[in-house]
N, C-alpha and C positions, 0 to 999 in steps of 0.2 A: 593540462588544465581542463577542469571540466562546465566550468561557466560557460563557455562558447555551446554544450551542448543544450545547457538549458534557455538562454536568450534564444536558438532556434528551436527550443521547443516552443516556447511564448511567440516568436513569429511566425508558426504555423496557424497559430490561432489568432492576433491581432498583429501587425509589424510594429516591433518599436522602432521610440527615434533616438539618438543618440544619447537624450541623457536619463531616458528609460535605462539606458543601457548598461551605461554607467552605473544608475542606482543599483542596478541587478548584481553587477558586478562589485557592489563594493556591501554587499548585505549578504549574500549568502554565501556564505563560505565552507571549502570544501573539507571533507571528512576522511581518513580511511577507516572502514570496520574491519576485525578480523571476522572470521566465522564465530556462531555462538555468541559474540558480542552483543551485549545489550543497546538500544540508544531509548529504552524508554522501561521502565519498570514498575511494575504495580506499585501505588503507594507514591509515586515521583507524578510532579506534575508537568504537564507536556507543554515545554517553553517554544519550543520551534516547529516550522513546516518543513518538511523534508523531500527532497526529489532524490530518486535514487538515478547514478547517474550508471554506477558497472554494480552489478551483484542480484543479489535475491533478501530477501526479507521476509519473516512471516510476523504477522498480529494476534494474537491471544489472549483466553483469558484461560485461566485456574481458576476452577470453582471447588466448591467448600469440602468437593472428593479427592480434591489433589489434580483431579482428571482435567487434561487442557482440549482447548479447542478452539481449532484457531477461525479468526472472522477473515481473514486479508493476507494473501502473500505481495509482494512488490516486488518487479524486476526493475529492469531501464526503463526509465521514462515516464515511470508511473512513481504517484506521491504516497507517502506514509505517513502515518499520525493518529496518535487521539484527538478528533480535533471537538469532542466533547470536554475535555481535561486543559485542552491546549484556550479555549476562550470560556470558559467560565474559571479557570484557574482553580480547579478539586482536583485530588490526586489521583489517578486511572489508579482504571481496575484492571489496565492490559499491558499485556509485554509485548513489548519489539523489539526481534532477536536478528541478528543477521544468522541467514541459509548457508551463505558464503564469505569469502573474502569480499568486501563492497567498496566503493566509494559514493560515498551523498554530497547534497550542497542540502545545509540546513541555514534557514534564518532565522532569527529570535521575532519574537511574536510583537515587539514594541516596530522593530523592522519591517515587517509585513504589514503592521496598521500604517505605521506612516505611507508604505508604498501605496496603499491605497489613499490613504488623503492627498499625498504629494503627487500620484500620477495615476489618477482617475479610471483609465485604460486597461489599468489593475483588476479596477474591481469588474470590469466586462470579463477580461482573463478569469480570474477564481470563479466568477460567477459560471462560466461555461462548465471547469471544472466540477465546480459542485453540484452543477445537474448532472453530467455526465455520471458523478460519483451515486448520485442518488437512482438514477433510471438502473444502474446495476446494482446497488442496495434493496430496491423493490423487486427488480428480476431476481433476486437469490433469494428472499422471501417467497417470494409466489413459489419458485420451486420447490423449497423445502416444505411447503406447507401441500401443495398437490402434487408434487410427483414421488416416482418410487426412485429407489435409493440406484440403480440401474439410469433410468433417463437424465438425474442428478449427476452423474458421472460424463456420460455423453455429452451432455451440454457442458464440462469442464472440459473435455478434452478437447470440444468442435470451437470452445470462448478461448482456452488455453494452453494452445500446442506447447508455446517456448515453454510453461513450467512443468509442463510431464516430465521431461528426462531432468530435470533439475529437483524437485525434492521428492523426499522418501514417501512411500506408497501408508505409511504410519499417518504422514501431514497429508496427505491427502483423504484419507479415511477423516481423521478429525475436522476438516472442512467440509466433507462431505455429510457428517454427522453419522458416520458408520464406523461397526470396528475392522483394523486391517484384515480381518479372515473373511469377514463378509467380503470385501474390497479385492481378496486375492482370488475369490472366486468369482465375480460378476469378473476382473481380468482372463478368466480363464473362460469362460464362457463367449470372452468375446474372441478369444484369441483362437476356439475353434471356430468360429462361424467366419 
């Protein structure tokens, strides 16, 4: 069961009391993905929040070239979502595929408001969350817009060891906003030095 991991993940950040706990336990419920599997699709509107508890994830969009590009991967312990799609209720314009075999705990969005009106404590919880989400939304900004496609890289590998060896050198080009050849030589370039 993978509820026990995420009530300690939320007691890292506030301790709940028993019937925090309880609620937790009885809203989000758990998933398995295969690989390639979808839990969200362009055009689908994003009903739940999701904690990934085992696997990897990537977020993307397809624009009008066919060409993807992904904004987000997700391993353990980190959350996944449109959560533009997920609270104004419009359909995304992005997919969310699992990398791997996964399992998630998702809760539906009527679930996660009441957890906030019903226990308060919640919204200190998201709210830390959603800065935290935002100060790395702004860092990946600032990057892409001043640095070169090389210190772009660096700075994934120094923020992101665990998904180096987990997804393909293609999804990382596309995060990075380079093509894999570019991306197979800046590896080579660092692989002699």
């Amino acid at each position: 069961m993978s509820t026990p991991a995420l009530i300690e993940y939320f007691n890292r950040i506030i301790p709940l009391d028993e019937k925090e706990i309880a609620f937790v336990k009885e809203i989000f419920k758990e998933r398995r993905v295969k690989k390639r599997q979808f839990i969200l699709q362009e055009g689908e509107i994003c009903k739940h929040t999701t904690y990934v508890f085992e696997g990897c994830f990537r977020m993307y969009l397809v624009d009008d070239n066919g060409k993807e590009h992904n904004l987000q991967f997700a391993i353990e312990n980190w959350w996944v979502g449109d959560i533009g799609s997920f609270f104004t209720d419009q359909p995304s314009k992005l997919n969310i595929e699992a990398i791997e075999n996964s399992i998630i705990l998702q809760a539906k969005k009527e679930d996660q408001l009441k957890l906030f009106t019903d226990y308060p404590k919640f919204n200190q919880i998201f709210r830390v969350l959603a800065e935290n989400a935002m100060v790395g939304l702004q860092r990946r900004v600032l990057l892409n817009i001043s640095s070169t496609a090389e210190e772009r890289y660096i700075d994934f590998l120094e923020r992101h060891p665990k998904l180096f060896n987990r997804i393909s050198n293609v999804q990382i080009a596309s995060y990075l906003g380079v093509t894999p050849e570019f991306l197979s030589t800046i590896r080579k370039k660092f692989a002699k030095s």
